[in-house]
N, CA, C and O atoms as CSV, one atom per row, in Angstrom:
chain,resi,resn,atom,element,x,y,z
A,1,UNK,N,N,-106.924,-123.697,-38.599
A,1,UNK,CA,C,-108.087,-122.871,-38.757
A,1,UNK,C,C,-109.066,-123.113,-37.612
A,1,UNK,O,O,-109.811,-122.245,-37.158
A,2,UNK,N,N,-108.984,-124.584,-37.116
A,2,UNK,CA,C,-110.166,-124.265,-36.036
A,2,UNK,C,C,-109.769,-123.801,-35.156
A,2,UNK,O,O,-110.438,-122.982,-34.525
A,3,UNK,N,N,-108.235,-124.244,-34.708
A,3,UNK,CA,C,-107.710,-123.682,-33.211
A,3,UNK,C,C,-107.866,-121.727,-33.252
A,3,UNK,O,O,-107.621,-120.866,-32.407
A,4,UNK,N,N,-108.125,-121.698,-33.960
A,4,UNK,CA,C,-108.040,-119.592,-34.910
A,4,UNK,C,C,-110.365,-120.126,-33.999
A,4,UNK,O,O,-110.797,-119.863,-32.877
A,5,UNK,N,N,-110.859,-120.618,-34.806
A,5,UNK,CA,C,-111.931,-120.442,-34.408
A,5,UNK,C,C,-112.335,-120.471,-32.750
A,5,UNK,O,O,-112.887,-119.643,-32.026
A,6,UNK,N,N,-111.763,-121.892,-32.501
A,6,UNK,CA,C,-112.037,-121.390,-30.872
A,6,UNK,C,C,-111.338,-120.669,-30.202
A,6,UNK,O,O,-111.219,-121.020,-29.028
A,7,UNK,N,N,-110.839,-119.809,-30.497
A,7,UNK,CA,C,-109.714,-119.048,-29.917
A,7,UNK,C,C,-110.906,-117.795,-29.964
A,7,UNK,O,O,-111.085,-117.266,-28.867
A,8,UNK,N,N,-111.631,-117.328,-30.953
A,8,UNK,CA,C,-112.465,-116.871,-31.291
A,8,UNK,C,C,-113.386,-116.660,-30.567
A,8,UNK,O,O,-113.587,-115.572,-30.027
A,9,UNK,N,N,-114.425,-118.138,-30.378
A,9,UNK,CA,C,-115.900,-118.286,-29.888
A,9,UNK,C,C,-115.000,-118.184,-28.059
A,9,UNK,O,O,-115.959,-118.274,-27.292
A,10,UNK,N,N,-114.141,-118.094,-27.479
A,10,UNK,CA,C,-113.521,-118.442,-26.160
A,10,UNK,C,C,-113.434,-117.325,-25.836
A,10,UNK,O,O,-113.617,-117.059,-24.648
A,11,UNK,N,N,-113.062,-116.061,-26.969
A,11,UNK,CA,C,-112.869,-114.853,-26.427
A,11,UNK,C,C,-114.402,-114.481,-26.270
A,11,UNK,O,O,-114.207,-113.360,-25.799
A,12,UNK,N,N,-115.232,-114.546,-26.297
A,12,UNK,CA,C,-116.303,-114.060,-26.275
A,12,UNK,C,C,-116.841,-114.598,-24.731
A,12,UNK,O,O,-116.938,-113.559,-24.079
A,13,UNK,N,N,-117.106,-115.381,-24.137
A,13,UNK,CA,C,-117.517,-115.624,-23.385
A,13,UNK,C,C,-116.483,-114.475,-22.021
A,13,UNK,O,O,-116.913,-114.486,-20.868
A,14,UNK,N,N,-115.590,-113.865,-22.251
A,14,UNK,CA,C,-114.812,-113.049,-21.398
A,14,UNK,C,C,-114.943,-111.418,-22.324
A,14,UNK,O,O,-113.959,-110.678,-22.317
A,15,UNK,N,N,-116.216,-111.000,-23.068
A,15,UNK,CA,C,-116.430,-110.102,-23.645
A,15,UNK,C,C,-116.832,-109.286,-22.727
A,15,UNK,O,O,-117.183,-110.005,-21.791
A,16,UNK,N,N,-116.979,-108.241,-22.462
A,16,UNK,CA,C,-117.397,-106.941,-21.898
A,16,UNK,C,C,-118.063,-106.341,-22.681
A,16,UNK,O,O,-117.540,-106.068,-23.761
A,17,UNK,N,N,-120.094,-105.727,-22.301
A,17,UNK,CA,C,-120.511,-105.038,-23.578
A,17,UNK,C,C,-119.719,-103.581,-23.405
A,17,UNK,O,O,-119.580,-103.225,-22.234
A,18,UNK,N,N,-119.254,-102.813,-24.296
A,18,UNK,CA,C,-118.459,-101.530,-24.349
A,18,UNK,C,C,-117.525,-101.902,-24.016
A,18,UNK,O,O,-117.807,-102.099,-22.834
A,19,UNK,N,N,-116.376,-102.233,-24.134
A,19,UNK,CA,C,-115.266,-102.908,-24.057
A,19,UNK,C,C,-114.533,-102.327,-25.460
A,19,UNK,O,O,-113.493,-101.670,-25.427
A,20,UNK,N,N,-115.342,-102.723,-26.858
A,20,UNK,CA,C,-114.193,-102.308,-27.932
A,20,UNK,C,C,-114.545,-100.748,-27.893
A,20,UNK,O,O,-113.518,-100.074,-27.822
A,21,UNK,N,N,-115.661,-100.034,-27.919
A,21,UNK,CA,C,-115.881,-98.819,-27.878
A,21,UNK,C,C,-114.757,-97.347,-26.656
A,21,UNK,O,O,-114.256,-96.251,-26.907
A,22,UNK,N,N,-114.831,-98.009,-25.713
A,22,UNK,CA,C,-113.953,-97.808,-24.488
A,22,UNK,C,C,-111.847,-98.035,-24.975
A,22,UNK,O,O,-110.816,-97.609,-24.454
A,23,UNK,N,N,-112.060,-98.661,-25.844
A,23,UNK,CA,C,-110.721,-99.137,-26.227
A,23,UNK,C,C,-110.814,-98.189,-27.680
A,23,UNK,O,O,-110.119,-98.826,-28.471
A,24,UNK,N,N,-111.103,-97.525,-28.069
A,24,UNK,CA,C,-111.186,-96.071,-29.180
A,24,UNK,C,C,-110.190,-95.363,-28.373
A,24,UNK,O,O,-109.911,-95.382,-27.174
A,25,UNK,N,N,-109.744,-94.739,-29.380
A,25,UNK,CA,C,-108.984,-93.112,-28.933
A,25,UNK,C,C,-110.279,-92.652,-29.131
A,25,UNK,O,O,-111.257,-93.391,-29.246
A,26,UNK,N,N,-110.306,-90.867,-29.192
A,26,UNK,CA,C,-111.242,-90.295,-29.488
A,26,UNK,C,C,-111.064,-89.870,-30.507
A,26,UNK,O,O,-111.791,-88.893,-30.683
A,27,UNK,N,N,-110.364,-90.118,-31.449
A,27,UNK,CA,C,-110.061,-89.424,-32.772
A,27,UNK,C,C,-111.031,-90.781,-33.298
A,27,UNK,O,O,-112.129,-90.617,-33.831
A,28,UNK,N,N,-110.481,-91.996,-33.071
A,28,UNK,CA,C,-111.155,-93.144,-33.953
A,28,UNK,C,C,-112.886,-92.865,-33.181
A,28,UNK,O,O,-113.836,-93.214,-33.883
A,29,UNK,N,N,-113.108,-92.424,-32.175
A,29,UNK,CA,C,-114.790,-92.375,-31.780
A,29,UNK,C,C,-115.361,-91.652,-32.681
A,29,UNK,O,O,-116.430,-91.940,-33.219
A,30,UNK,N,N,-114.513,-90.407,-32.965
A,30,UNK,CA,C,-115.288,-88.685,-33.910
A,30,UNK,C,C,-115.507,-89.964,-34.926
A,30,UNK,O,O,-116.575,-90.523,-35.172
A,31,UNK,N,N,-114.422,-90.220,-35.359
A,31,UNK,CA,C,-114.558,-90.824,-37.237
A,31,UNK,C,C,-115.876,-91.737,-37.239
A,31,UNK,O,O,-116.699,-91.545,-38.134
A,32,UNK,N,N,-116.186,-93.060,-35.939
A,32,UNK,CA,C,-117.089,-93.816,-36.207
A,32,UNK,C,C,-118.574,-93.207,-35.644
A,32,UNK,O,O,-119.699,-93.692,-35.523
A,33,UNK,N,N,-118.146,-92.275,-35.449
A,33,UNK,CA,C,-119.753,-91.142,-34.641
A,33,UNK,C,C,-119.794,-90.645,-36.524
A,33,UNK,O,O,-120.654,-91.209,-37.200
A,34,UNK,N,N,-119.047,-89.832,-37.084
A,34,UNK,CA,C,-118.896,-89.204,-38.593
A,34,UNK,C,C,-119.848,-89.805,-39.650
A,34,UNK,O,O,-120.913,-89.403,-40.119
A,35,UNK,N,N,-118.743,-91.425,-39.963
A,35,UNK,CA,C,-119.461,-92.129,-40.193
A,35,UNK,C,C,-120.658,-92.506,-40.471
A,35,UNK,O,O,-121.166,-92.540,-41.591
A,36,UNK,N,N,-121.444,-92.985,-38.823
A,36,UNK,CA,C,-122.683,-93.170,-38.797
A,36,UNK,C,C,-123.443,-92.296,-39.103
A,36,UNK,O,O,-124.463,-92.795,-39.577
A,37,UNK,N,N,-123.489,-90.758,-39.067
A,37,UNK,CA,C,-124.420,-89.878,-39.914
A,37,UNK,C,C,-124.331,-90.094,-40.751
A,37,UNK,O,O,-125.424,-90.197,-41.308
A,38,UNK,N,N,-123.315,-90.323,-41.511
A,38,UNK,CA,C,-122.633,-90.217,-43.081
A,38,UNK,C,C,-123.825,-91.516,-43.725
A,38,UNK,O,O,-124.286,-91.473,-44.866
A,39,UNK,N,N,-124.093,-92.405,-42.891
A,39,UNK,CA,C,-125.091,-93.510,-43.590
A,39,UNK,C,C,-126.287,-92.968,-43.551
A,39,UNK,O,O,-126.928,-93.416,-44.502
A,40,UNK,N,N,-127.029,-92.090,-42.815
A,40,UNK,CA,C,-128.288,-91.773,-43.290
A,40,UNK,C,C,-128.183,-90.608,-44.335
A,40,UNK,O,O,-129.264,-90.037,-44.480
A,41,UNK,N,N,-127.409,-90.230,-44.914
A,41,UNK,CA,C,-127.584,-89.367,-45.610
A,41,UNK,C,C,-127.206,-90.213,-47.078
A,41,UNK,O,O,-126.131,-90.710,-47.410
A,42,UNK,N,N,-128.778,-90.166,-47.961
A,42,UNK,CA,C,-129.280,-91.252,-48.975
A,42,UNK,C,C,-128.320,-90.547,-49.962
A,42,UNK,O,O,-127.774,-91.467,-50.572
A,43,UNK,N,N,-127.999,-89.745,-50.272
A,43,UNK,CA,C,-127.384,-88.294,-51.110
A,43,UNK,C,C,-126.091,-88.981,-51.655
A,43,UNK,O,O,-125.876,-89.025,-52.867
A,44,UNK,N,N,-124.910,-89.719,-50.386
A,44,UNK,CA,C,-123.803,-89.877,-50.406
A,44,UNK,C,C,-124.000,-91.861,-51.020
A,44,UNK,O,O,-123.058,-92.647,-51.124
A,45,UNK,N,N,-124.985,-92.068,-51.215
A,45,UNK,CA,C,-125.074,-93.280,-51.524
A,45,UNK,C,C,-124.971,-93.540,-53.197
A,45,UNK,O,O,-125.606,-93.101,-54.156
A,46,UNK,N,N,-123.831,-94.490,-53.044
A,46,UNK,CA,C,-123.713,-95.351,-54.541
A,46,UNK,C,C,-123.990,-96.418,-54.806
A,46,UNK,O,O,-123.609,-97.453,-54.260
A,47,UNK,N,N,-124.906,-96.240,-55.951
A,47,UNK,CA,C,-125.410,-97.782,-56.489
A,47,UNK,C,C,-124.295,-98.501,-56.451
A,47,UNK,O,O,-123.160,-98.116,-56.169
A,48,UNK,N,N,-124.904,-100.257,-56.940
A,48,UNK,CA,C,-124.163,-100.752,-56.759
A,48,UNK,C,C,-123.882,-101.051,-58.698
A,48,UNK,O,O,-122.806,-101.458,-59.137
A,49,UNK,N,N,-124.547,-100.879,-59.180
A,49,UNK,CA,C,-124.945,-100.576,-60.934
A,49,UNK,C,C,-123.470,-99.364,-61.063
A,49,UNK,O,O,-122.474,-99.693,-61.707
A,50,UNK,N,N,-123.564,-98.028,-60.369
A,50,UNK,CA,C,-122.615,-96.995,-60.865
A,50,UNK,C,C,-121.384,-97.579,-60.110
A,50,UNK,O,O,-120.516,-96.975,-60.740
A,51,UNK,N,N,-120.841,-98.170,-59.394
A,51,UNK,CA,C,-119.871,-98.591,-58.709
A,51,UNK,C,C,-118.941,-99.444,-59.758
A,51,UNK,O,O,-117.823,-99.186,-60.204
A,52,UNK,N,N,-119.868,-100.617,-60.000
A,52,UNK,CA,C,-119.811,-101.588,-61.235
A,52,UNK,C,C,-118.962,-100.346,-62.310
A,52,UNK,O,O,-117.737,-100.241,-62.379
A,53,UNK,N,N,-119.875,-99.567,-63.013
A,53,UNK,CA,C,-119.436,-98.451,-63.895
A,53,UNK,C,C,-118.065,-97.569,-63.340
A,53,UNK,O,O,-117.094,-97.408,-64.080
A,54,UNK,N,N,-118.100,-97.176,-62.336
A,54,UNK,CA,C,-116.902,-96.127,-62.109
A,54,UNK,C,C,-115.917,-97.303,-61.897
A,54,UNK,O,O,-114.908,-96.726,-61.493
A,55,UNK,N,N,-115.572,-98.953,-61.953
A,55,UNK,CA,C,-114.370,-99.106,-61.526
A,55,UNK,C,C,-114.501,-100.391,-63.124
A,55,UNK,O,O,-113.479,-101.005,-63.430
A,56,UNK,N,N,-115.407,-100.545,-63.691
A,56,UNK,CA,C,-115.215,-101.428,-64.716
A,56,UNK,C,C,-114.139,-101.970,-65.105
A,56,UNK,O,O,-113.893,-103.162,-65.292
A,57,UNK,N,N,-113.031,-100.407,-65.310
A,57,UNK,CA,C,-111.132,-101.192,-65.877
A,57,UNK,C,C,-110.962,-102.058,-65.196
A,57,UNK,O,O,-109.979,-102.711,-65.546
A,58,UNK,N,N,-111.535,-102.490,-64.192
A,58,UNK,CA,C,-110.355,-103.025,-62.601
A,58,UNK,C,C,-111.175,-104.524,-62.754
A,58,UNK,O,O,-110.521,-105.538,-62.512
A,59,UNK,N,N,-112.512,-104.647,-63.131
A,59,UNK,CA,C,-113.116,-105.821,-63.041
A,59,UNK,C,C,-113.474,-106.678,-64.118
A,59,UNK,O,O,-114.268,-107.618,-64.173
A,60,UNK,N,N,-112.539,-106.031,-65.170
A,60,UNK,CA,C,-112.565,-107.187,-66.433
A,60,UNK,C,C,-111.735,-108.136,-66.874
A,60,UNK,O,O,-112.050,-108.829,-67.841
């Protein structure tokens, strides 16, 4: 597990900013451009109370 961690904190110091963005197709860019509107719109938001409720079978 640590050799997994510095393998980790090591890649970073050889990070590029836009690097993972640049490495998208453009199909995966549309979806995470989609997405991010998709969060300001309060409309599409589920509690976390009705969530609890719509999956209850699964968490008892």
């Amino acid at each position: 597990m640590l050799e997994d961690i510095v393998m980790i904190l090591s890649g970073r110091k050889d990070y590029e900013e836009g690097s993972l963005w640049k490495g998208l197709s453009e199909e995966q860019k549309q979806e995470v451009l989609a997405s991010e509107s998709e969060i300001g719109d309060e409309s599409a938001w589920v509690s976390h109370k009705e969530m609890k409720r719509r999956n209850s079978r699964w968490l008892k």
